[in-house]
Biopython code that builds the backbone (N, CA, C, O; Angstrom):
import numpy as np
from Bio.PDB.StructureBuilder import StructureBuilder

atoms = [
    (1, "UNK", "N", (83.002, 41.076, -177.490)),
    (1, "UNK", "CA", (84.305, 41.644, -177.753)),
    (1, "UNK", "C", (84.654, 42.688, -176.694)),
    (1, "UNK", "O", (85.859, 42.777, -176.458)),
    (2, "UNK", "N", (83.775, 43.561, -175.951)),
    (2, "UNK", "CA", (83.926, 44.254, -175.400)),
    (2, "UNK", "C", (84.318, 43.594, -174.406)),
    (2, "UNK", "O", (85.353, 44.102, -173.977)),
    (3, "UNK", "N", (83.867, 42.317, -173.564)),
    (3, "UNK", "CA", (83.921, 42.132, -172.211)),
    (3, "UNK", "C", (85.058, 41.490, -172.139)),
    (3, "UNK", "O", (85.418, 41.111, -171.024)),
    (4, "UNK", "N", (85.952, 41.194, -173.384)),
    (4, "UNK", "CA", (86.699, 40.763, -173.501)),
    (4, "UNK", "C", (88.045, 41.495, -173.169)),
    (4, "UNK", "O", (88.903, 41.155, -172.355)),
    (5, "UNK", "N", (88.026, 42.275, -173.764)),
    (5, "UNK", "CA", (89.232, 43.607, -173.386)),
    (5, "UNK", "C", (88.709, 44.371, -171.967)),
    (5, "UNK", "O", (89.364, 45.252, -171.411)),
    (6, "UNK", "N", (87.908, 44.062, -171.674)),
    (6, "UNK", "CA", (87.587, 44.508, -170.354)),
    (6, "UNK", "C", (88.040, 43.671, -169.138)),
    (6, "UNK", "O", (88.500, 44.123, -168.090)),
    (7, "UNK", "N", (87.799, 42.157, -169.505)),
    (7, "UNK", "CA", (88.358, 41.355, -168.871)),
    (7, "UNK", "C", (89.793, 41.339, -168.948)),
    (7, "UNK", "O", (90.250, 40.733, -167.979)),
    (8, "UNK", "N", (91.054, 41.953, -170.053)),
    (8, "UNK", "CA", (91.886, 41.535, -169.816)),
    (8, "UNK", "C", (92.440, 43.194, -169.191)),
    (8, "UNK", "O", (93.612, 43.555, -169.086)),
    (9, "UNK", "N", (91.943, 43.516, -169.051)),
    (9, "UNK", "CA", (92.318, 45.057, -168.285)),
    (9, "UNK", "C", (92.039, 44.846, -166.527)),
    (9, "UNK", "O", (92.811, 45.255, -165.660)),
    (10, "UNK", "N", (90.841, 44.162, -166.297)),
    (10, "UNK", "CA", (90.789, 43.769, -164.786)),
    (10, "UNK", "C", (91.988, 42.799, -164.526)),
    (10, "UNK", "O", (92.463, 42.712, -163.394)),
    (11, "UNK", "N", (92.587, 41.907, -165.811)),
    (11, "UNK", "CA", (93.141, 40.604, -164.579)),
    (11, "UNK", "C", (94.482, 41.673, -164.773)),
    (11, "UNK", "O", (95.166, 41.688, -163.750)),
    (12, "UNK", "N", (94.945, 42.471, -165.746)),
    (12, "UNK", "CA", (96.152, 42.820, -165.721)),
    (12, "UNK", "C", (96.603, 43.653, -164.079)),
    (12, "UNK", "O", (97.525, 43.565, -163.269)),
    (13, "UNK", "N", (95.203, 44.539, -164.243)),
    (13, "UNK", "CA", (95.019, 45.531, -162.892)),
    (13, "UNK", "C", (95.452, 44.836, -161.605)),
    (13, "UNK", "O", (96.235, 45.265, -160.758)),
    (14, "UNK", "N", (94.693, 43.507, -161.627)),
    (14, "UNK", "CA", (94.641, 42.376, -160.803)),
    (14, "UNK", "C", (95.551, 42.130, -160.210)),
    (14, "UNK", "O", (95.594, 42.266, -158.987)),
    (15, "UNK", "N", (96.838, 41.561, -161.156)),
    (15, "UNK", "CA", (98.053, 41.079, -161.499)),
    (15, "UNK", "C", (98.501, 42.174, -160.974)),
    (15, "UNK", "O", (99.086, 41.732, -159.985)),
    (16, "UNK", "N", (98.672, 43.653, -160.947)),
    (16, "UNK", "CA", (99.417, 44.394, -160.490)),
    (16, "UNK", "C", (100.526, 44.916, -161.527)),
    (16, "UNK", "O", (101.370, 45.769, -161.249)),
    (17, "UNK", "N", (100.400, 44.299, -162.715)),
    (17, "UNK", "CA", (100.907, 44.433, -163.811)),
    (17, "UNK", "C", (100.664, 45.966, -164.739)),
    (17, "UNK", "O", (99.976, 46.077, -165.754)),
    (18, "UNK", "N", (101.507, 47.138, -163.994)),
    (18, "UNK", "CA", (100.969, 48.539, -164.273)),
    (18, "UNK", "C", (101.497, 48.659, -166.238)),
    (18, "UNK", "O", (100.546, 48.690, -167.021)),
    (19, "UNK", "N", (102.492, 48.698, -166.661)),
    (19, "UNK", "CA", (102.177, 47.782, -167.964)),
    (19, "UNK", "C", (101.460, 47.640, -168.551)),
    (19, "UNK", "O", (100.897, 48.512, -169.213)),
    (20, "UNK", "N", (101.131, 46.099, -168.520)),
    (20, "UNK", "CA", (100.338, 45.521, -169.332)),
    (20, "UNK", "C", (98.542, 46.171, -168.918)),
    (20, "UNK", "O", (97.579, 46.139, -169.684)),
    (21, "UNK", "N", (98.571, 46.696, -167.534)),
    (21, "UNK", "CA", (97.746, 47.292, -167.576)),
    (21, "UNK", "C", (97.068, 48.803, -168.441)),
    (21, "UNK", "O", (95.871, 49.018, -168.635)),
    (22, "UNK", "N", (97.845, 49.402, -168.718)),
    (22, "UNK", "CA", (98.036, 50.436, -169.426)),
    (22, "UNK", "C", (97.968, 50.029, -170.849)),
    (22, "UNK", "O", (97.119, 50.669, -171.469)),
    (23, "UNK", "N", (98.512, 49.289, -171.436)),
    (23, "UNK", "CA", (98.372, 48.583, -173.027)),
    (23, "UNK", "C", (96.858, 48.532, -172.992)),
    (23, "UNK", "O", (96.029, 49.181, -173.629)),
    (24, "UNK", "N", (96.721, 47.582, -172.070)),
    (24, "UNK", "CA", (95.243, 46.970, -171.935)),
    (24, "UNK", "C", (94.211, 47.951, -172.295)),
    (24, "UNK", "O", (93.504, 47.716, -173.275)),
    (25, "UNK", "N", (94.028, 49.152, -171.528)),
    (25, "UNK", "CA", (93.489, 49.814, -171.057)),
    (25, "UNK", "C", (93.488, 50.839, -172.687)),
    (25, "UNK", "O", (92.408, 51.205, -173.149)),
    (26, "UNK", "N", (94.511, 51.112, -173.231)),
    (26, "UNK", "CA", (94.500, 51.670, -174.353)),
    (26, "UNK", "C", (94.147, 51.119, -175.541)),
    (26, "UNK", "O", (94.266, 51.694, -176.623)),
    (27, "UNK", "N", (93.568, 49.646, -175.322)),
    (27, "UNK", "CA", (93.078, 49.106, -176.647)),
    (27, "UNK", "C", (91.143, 48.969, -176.422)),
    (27, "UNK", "O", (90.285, 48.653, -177.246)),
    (28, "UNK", "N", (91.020, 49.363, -174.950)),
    (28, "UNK", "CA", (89.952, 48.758, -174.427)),
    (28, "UNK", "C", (89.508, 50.330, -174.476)),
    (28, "UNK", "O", (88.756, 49.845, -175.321)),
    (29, "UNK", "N", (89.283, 51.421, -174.429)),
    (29, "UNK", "CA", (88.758, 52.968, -174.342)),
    (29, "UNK", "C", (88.263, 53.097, -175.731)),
    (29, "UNK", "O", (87.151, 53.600, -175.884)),
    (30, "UNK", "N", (88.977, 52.689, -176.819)),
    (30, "UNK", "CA", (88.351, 52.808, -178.300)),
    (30, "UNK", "C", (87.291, 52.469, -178.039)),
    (30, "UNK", "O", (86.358, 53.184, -177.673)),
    (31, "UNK", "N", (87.307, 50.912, -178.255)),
    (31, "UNK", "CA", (86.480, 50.063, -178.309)),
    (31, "UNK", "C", (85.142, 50.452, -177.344)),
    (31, "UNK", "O", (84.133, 49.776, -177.546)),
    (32, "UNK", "N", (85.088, 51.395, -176.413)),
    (32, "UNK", "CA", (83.705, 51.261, -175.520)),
    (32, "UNK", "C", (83.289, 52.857, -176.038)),
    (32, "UNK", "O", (82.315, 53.573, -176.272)),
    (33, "UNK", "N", (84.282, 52.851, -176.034)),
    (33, "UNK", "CA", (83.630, 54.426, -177.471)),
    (33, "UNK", "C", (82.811, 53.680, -178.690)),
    (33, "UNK", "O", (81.676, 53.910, -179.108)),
    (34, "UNK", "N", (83.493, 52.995, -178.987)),
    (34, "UNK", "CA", (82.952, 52.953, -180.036)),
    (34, "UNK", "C", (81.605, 52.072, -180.030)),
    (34, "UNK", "O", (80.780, 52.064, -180.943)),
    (35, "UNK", "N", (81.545, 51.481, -179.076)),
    (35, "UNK", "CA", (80.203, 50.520, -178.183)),
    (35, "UNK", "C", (79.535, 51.699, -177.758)),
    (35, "UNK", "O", (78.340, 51.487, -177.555)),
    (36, "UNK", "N", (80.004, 53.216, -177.492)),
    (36, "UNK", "CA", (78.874, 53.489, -176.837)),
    (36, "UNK", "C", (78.044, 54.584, -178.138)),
    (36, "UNK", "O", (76.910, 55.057, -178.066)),
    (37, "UNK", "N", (78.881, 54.721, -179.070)),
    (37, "UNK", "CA", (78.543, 55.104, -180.123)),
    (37, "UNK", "C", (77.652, 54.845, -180.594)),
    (37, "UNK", "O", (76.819, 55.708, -180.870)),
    (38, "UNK", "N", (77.486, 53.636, -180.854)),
    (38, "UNK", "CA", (76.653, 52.649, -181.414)),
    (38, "UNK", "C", (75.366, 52.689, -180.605)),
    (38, "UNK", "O", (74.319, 52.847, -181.233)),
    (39, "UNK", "N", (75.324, 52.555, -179.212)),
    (39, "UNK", "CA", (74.224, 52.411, -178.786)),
    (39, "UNK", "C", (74.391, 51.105, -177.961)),
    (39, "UNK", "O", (73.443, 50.911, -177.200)),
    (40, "UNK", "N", (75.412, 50.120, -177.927)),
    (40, "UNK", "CA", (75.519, 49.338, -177.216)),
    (40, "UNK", "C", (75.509, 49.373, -175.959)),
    (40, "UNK", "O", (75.074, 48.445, -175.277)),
    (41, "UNK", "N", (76.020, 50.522, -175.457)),
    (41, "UNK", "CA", (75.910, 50.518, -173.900)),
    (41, "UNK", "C", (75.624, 52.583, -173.839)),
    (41, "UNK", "O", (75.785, 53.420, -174.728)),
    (42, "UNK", "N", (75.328, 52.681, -172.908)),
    (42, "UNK", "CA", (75.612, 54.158, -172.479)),
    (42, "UNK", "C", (76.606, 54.881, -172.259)),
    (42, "UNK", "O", (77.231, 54.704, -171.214)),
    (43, "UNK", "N", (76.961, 55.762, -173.073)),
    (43, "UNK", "CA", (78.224, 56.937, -173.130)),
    (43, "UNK", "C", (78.093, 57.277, -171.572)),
    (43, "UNK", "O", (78.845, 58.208, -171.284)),
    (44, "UNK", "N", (77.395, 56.820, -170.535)),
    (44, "UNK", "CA", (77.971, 57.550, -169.283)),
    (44, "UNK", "C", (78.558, 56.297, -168.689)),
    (44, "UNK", "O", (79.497, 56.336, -167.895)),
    (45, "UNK", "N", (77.998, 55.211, -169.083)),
    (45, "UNK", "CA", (78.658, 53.795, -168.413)),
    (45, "UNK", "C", (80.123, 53.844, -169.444)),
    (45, "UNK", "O", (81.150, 53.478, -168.872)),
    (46, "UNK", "N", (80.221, 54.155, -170.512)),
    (46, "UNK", "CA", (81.774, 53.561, -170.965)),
    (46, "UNK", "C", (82.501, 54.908, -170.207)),
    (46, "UNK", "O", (83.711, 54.699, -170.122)),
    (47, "UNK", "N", (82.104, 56.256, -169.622)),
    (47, "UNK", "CA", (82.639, 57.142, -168.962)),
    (47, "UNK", "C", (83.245, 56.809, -167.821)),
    (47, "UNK", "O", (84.288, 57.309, -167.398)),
    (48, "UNK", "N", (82.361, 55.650, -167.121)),
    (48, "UNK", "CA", (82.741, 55.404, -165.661)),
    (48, "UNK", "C", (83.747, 54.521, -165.639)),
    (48, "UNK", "O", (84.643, 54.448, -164.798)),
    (49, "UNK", "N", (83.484, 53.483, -167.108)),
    (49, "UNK", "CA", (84.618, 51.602, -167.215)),
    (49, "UNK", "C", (85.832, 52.890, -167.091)),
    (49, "UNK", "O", (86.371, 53.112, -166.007)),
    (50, "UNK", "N", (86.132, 53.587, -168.178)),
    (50, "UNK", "CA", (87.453, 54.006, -168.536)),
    (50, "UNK", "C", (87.787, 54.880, -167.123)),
    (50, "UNK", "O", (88.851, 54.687, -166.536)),
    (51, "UNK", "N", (86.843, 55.805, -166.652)),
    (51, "UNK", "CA", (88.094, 56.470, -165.384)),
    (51, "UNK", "C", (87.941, 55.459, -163.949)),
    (51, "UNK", "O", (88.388, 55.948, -162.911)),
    (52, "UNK", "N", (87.384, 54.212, -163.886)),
    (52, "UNK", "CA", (87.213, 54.018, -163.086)),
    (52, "UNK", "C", (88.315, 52.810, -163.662)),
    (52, "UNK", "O", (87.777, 51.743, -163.367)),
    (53, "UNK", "N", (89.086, 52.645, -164.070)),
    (53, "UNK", "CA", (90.153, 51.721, -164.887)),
    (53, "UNK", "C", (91.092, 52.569, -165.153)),
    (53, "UNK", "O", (92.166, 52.023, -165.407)),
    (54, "UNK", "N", (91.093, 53.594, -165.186)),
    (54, "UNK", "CA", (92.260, 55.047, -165.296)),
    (54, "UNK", "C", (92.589, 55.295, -163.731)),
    (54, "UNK", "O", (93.773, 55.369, -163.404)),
    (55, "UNK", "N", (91.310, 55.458, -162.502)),
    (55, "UNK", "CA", (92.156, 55.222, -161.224)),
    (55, "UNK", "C", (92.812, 54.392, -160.121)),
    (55, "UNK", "O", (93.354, 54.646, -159.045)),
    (56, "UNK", "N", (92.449, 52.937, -161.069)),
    (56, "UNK", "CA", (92.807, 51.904, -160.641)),
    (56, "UNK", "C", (94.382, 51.635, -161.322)),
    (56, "UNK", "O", (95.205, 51.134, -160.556)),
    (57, "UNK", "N", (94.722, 51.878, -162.409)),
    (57, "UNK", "CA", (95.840, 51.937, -162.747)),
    (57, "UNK", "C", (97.286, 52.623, -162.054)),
    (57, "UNK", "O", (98.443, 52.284, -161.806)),
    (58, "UNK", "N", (96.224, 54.036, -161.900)),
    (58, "UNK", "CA", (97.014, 55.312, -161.031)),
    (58, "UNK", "C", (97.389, 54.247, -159.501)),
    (58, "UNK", "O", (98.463, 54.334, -158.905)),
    (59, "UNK", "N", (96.576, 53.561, -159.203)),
    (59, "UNK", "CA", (96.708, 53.362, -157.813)),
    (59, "UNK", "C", (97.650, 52.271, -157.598)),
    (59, "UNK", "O", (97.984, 51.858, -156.487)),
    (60, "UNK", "N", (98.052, 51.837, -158.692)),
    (60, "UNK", "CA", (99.319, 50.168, -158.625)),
    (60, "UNK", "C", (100.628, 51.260, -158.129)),
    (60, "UNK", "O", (101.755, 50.815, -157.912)),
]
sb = StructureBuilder()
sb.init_structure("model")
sb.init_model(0)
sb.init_chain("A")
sb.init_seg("    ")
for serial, (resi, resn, name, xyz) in enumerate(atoms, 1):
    if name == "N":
        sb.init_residue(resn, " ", resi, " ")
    sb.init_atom(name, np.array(xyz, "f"), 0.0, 1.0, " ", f" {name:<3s}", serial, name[0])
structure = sb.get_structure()
């Protein structure tokens, strides 16, 4: 589920689609919180997906 909203945040980025990138991106930050909550991944790796997807946005 995660790589899923992750994937649709890269193709939006992709696309150039600042938009749908931003939607994307705001359904996909819960969710790796809440993955990293859990233990699914590392609270410093869902630190890096989200600003490193926060300055890719900035940059369209």
């Amino acid at each position: 589920m995660m790589r899923t909203y992750m994937k649709k945040t890269i193709a939006a980025i992709e696309a150039g689609d600042k938009e749908a990138a931003t939607a994307a991106l705001a359904t996909a930050t819960p969710l790796l919180d809440r993955m990293a909550t859990k233990g699914l991944i590392h609270k410093n790796k869902a630190a890096r997906h989200k600003a490193r997807f926060t300055a890719a946005i900035k940059a369209l």
